[in-house]
C-alpha positions in Angstrom: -13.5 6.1 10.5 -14.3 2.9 8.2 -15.1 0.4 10.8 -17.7 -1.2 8.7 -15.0 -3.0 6.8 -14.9 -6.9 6.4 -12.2 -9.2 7.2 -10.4 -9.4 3.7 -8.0 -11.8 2.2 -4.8 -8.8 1.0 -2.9 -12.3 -1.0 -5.6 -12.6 -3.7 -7.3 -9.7 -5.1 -9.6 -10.8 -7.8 -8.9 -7.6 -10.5 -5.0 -9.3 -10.1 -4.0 -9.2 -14.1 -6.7 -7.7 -15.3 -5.0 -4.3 -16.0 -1.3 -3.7 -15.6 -0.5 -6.3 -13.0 1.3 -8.9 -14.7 -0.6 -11.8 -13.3 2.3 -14.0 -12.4 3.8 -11.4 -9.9 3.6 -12.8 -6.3 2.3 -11.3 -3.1 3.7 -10.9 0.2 3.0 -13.2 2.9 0.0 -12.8 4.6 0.6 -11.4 8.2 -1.5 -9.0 10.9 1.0 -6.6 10.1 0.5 -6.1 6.4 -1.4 -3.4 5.1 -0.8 -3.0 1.2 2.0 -3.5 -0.8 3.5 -1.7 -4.0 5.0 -3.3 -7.2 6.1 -1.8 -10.3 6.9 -3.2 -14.0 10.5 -3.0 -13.7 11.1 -6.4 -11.8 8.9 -8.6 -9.0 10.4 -7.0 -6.2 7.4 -5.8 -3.8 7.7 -2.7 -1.0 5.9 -3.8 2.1 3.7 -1.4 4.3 3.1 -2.8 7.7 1.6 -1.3 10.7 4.7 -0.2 13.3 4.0 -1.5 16.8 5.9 -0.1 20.0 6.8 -3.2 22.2 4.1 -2.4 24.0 1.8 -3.3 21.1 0.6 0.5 20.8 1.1 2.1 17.3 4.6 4.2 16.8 2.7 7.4 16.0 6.0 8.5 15.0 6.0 6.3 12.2 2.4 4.1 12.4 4.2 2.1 9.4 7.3 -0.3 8.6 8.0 0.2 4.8 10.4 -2.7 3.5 11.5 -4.5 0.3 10.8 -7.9 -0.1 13.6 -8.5 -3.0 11.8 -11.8 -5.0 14.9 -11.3 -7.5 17.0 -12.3 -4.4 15.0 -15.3 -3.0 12.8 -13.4 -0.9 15.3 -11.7 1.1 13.8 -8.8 3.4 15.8 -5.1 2.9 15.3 -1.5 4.2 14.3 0.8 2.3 17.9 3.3 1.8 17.5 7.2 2.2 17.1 8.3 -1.4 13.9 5.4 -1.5 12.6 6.6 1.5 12.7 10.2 0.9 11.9 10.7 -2.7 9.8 7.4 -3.6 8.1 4.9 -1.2 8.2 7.0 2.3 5.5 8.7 3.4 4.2 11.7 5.6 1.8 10.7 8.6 0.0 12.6 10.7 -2.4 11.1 14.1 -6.4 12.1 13.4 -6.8 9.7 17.1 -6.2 6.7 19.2 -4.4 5.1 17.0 -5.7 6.4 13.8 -3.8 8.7 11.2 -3.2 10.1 7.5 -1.1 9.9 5.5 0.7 10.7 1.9 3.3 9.1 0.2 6.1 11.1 -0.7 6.3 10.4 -4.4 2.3 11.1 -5.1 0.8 13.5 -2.4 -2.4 14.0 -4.2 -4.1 11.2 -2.9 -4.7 10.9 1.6 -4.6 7.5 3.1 -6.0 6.8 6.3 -4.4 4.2 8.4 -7.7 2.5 10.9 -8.7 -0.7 12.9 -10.8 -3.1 11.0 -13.8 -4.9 13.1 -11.4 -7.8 13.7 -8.8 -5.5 15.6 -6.2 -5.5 12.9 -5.3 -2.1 11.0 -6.0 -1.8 7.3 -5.2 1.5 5.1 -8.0 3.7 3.7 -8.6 5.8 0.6 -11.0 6.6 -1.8 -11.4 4.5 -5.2 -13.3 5.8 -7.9 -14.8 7.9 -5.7 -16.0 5.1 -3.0 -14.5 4.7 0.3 -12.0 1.5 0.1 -9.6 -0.5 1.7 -6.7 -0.4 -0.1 -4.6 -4.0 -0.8 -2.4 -2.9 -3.0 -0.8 -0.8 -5.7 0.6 -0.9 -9.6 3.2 1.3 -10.6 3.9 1.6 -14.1 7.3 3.7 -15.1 9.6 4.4 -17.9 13.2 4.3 -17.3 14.5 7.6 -18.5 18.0 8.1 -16.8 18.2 8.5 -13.0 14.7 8.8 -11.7 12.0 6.8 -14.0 8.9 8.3 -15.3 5.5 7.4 -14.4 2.8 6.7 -17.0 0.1 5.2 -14.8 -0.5 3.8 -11.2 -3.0 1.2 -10.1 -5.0 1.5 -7.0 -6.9 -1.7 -6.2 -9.1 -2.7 -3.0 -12.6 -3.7 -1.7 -15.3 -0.5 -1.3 -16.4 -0.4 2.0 -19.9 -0.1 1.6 -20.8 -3.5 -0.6 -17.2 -5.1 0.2 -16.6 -5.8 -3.6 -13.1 -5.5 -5.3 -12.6 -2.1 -6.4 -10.4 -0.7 -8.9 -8.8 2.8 -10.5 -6.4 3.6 -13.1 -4.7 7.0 -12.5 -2.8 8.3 -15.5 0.2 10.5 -14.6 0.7 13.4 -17.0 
């Protein structure tokens, strides 16, 4: 699907503080696993998207990804995702395309399709478009206001590398 895609760094996007991402926020250790990351404005706390291996090293089409906290406000410590998380914010719907190769929403913004795909090195990286330009995604900015139970978003932050020239890439979706 994108297999044209470079080996990139996901730690250190260049755009980092340029728009809403406060610039001091950290990212997640760098693994094979990792595919993009979400943080929001309310604290530095960062939910992880990794690809979900069988022990046999084939891809849980079940669930191709591991979606987990990484709670900086508690000295890094690694957490689940509870049911309410999972089901109305940070979870997502997958479906297999191929070998090894599938789509996917997340369940709090449907509107946009993410394709999960190898890279030319053999590890996975997750796919969308950004400003209209095929991208691999690194990661994403959420900005909310706290209005009672469920906050409010104003904006979200998609940034990544284009495909085609393999430059950073960036888009600002306001939420209405």
């Amino acid at each position: 699907m994108f297999h044209d895609t470079p080996e990139i760094n996901l730690q250190h996007h260049p755009l980092k503080g340029e728009n809403g991402l406060p610039e001091d926020y950290p990212s997640p250790p760098i693994s094979s696993n990792l595919l993009f990351y979400i943080q929001r404005n309310h604290n530095r706390n960062t939910v992880v998207y990794e690809i979900n291996r069988l022990h046999d090293g084939r891809v849980n089409e079940e669930f191709p990804m591991h979606v987990f906290w990484i709670r900086y406000s508690d000295q890094g410590e690694q957490k689940e995702l509870n049911f309410i998380q999972n089901k109305l914010a940070y979870g997502y719907v997958s479906t297999p395309i191929c070998n090894e190769c599938f789509e996917f929403s997340l369940v709090s913004y449907d509107k946009k399709k993410f394709y999960i795909d190898k890279k030319p090195c053999g590890s996975y990286g997750v796919f969308t478009k950004i400003n209209d330009k095929n991208a691999l995604i690194t990661n994403v900015y959420v900005y909310a206001e706290e209005l009672g139970v469920f906050p409010k978003v104003k904006y979200i932050e998609f940034y990544g590398y284009c495909t085609e020239t393999s430059l950073p890439i960036y888009q600002k979706v306001k939420i209405q």
